[in-house]
C-alpha positions as CSV (number, residue, x, y, z in Angstrom):
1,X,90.1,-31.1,23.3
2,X,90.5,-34.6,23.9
3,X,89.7,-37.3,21.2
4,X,86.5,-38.7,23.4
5,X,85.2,-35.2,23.3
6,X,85.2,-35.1,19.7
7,X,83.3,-38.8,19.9
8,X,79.3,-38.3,18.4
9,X,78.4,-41.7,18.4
10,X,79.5,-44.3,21.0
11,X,78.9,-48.3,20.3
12,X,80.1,-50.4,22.9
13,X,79.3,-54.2,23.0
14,X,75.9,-53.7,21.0
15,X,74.2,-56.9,20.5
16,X,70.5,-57.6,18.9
17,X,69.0,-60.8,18.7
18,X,65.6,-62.0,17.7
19,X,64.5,-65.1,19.0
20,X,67.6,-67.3,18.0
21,X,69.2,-65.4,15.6
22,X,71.8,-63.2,16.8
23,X,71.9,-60.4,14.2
24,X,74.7,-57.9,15.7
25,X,77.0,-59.1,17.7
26,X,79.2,-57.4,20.3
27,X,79.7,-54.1,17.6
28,X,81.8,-51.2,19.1
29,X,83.1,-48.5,17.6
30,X,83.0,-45.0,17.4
31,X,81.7,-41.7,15.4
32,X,83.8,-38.7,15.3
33,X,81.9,-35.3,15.2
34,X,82.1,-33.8,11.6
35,X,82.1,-37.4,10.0
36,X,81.3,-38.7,6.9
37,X,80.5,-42.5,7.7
38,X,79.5,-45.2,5.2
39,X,78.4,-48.5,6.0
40,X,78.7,-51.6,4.0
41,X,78.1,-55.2,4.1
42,X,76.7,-58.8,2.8
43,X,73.2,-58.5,1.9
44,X,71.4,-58.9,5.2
45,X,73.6,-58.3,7.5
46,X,72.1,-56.5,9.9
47,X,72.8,-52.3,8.9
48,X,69.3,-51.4,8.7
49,X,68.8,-53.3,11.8
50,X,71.9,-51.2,13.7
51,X,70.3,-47.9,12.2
52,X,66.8,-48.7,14.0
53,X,68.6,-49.2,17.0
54,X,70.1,-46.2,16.9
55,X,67.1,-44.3,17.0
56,X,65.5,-47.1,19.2
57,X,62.7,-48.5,17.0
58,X,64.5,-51.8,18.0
59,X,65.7,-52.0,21.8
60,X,69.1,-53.2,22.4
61,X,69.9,-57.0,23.7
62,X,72.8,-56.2,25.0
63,X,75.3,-52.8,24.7
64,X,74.7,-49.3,24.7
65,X,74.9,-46.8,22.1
66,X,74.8,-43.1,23.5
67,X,75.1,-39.5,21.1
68,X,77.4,-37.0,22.9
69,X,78.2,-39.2,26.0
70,X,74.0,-40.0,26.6
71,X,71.5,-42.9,25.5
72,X,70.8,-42.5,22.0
73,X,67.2,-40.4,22.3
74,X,65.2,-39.3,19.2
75,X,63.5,-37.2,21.2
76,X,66.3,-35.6,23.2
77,X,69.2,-35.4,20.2
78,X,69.1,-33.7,17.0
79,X,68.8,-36.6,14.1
80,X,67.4,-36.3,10.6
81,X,66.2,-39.5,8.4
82,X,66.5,-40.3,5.1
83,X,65.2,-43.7,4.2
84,X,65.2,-45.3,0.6
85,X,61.3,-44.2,-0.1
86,X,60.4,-41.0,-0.5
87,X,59.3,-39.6,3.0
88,X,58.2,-35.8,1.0
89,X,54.9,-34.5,2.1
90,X,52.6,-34.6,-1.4
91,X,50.3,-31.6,-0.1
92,X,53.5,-29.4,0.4
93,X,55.1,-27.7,-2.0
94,X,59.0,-27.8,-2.8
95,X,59.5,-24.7,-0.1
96,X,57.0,-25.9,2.2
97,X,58.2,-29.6,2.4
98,X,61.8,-27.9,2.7
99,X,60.3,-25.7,6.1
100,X,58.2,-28.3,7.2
101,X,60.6,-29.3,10.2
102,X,61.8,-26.2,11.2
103,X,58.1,-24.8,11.4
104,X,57.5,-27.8,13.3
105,X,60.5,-27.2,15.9
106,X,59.1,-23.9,16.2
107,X,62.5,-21.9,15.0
108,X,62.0,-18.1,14.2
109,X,60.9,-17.1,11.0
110,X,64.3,-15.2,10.3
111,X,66.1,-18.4,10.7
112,X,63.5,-20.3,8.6
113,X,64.0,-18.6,6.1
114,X,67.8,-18.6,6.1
115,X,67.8,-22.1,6.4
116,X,65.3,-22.8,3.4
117,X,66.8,-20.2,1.3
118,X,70.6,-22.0,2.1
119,X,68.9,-25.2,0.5
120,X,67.0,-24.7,-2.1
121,X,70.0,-23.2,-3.6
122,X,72.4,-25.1,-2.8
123,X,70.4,-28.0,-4.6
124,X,69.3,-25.5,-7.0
125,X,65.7,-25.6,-6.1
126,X,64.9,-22.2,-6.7
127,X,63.0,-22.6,-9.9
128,X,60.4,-25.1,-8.5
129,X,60.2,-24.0,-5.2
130,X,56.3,-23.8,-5.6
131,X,55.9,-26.9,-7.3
132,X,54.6,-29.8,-6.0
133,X,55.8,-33.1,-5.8
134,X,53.7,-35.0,-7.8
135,X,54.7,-32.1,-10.5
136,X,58.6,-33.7,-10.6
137,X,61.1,-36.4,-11.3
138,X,61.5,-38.8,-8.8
139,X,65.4,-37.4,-8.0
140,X,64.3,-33.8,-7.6
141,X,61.3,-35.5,-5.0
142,X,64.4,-37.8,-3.2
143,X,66.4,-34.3,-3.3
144,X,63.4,-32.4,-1.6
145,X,63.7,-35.1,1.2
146,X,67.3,-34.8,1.9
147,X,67.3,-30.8,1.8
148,X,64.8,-31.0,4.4
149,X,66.8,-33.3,6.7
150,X,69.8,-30.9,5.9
151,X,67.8,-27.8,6.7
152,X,67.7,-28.8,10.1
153,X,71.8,-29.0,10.6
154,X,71.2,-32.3,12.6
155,X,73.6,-33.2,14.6
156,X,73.1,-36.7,13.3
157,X,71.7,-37.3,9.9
158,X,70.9,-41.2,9.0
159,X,70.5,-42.1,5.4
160,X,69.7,-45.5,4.7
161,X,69.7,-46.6,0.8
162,X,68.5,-43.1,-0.1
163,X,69.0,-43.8,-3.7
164,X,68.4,-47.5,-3.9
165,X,65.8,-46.7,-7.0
166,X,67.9,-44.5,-8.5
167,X,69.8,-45.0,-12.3
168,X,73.5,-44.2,-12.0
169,X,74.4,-41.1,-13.3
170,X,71.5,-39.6,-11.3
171,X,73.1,-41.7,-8.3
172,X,76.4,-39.6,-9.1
173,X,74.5,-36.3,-9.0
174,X,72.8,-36.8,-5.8
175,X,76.3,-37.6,-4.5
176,X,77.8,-35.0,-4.9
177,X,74.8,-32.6,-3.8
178,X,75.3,-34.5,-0.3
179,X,78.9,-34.1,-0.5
180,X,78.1,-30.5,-0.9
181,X,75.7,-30.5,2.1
182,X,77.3,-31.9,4.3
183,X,80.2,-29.7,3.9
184,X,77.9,-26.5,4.1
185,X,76.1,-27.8,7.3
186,X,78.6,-29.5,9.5
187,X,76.3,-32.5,10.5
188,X,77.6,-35.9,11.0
189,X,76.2,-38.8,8.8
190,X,76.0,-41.9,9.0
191,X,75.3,-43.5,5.5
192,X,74.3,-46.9,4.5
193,X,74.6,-48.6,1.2
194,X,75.2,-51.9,-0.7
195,X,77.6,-49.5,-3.3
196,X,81.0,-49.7,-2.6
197,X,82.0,-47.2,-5.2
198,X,79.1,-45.2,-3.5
199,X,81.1,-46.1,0.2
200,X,84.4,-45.1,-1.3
201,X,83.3,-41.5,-3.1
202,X,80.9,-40.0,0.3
203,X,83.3,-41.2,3.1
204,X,85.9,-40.2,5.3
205,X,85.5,-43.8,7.2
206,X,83.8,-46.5,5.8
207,X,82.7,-49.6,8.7
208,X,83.3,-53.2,6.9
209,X,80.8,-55.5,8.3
210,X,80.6,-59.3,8.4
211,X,78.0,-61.9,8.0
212,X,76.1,-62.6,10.6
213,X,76.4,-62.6,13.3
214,X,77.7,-59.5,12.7
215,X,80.6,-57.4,13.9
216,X,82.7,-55.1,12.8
217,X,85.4,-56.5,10.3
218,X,87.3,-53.0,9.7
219,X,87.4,-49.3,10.0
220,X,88.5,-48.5,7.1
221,X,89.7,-44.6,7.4
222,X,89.1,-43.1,3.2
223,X,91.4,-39.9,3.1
224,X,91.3,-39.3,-0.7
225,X,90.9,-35.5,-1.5
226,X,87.8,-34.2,-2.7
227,X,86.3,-33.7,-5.4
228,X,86.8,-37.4,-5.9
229,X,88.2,-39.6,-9.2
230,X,86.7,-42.8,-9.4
231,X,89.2,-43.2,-12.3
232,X,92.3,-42.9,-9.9
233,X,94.2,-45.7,-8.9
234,X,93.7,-45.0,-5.5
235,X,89.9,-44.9,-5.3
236,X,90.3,-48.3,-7.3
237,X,92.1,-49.6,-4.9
238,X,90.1,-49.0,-2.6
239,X,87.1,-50.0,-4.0
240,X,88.5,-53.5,-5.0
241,X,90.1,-53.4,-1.7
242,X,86.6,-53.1,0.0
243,X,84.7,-55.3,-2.3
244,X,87.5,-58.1,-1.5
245,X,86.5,-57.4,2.0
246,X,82.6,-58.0,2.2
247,X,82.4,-61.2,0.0
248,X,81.3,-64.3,1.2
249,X,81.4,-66.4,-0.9
């Protein structure tokens, strides 16, 4: 297999402006199948703004950005969202929210229930599967969300800030349930946060960006072995490394 047919995400010469202001500017760079992908950046920068290009809520200026060689399509490809607020369904309860997409896409019931059985223990759901949301914390509601984006086994899952509210030891749990995830479902994700420890302890490549007008200032490959030591001198390193990288001032 060659390395382009290992490629999930293609950028080539992406560029979004509104009006006068150039946001991204001429961004390429590429996605490997199986990634672990954290974004970082300046406040403002314009990640959100690459992410809703991606799944073509903003059209593209310039560029292309094609998902296994074709246009990036919502409707066509396999992606999963998870955005900084809560996106559970309030009516549902912790196993329903959890099937919700998969009834939706019609999958067989056999599979349904593989899938939703698969997550709710792997985030150790079990015990509240019929519970409601309103009925629990605000990190077992944000970890409903993301089991339901995993229970599909996207192809492509984008998280955006998914735990911008959250204190930091629950920030460190959720971590490592995605870790976990993502290693049980094989998806490719593409993560975005203003937490560079956060960048340092999901990834397997973290993208640098600049200030706008953005481009890319680094791929930055993180091959520390997992479970991760934020303690170790080489995730240090790393971090500071990193941090040195995205300051503007």
């Amino acid at each position: 297999m060659s390395e382009n047919d290992n490629v999930k995400v293609r950028v080539r010469n992406l560029t979004k402006c509104f009006g006068d202001l150039k946001v991204l500017d001429n961004v390429s760079f590429d996605i490997q199948k199986g990634d672990f992908v954290c974004i970082v950046g300046p406040t403002g920068c314009g990640k959100t703004t690459f992410l809703k290009c991606l799944v073509r809520l903003f059209s593209l200026t310039e560029g292309e950005i094609l998902v296994d060689g074709e246009p990036a399509d919502p409707k066509k490809h396999n992606l999963s969202f998870v955005f900084q607020n809560p996106s559970h369904l309030p009516w549902l309860t912790v196993e329903k929210n959890i099937r919700y997409g998969l009834e939706l896409k019609k999958y067989p019931e056999q599979l349904i229930r593989e899938r939703t059985e698969e997550i709710l223990g792997l985030l150790g759901l079990d015990k509240v599967r019929n519970s409601y949301p309103h009925e629990l914390s605000a990190s077992t509601v944000q970890r409903i969300v993301i089991g339901r984006s995993f229970a599909m086994h996207p192809d492509l899952l984008l998280m955006d800030e998914p735990y911008g509210q959250m204190d930091i030891k629950m920030r460190y749990y959720l971590e490592d349930e995605v870790i976990k995830l993502w290693q049980a479902t094989g998806s490719t994700v593409i993560f975005i946060t203003h937490n560079v420890e956060e960048a340092v302890y999901l990834s397997n490549k973290c993208l640098i960006l600049s200030q706008k007008p953005t481009t890319v200032k680094e791929e930055l490959k993180i091959a520390l072995p997992r479970p991760r030591d934020i303690a170790s001198p080489e995730f240090v390193r790393l971090r500071e490394y990193v941090t040195s990288q995205i300051k503007w001032w």
